[in-house]
N, C-alpha and C positions, 0 to 999 in steps of 0.2 A: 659580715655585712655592716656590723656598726664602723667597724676603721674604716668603710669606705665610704661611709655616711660623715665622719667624721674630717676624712680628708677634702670629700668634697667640701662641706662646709668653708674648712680655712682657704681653698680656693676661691671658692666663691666670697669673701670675706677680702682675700689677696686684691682681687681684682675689682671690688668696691672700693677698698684704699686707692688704688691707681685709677678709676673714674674720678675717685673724690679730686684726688693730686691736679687731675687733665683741669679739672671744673675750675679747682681751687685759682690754675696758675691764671686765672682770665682776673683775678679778685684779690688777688695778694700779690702787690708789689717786692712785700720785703721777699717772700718765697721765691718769687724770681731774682732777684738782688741776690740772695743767697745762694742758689743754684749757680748762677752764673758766675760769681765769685769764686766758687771752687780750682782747685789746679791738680786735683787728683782723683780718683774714681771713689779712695777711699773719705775723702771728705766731702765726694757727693750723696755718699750711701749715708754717712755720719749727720746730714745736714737733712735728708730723708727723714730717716728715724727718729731725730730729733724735732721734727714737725709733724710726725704721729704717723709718719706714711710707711706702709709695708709691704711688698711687692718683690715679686722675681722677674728676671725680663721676659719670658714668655707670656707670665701677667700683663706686664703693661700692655705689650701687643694684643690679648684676647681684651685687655681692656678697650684699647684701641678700637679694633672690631665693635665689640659693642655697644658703645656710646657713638659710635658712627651713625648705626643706621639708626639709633631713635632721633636723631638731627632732627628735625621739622621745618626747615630748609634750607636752600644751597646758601645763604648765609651763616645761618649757624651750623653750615656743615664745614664751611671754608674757615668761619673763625677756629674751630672746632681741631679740624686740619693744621691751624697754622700754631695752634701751641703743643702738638705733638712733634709738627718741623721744629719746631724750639730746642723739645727736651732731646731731638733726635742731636740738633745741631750743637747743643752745649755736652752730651755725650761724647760726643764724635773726638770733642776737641782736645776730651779727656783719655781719646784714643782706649777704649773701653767700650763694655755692651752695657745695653740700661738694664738695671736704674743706674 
């Protein structure tokens, strides 16, 4: 019962770093700068963790989900929306799954 207490925990932990990430990229241009910069999946994981972020890709997706519906409205649900299209589209380019 504890290891499952414990696992949940780091989940739940996972997926507050990838809310914080979603928040952050609205507010940190150099994080974006940096992100985008990248040309391999391994220096986008390297560029992650090195700005304190931790996450698997299933994470970020449950992250996704969640910080969706507490929006408070279809503006902040859109701007919300459009920096997950981001990290989707500068993934993509690194032909790789997130992070």
């Amino acid at each position: 019962m504890q290891a499952r207490h414990i696992l949940r925990s780091i989940f739940c932990m996972s997926i507050q770093d990838a809310i914080l990430f979603l928040r952050d990229l609205g507010e940190k241009t150099e994080l974006r700068n940096a992100l985008y910069a990248c040309k391999t999946q391994s220096e986008y994981e390297k560029s992650l963790e090195s700005a304190g972020y931790s996450f698997l890709p299933g994470e970020f997706e449950e992250a996704v989900n969640v910080a969706h519906v507490k929006c408070q409205s279809y503006d902040e649900a859109d701007e919300f929306l459009q920096r997950v299209e981001w990290v989707r589209m500068v993934v993509g380019s690194l032909d790789a799954t997130i992070p």
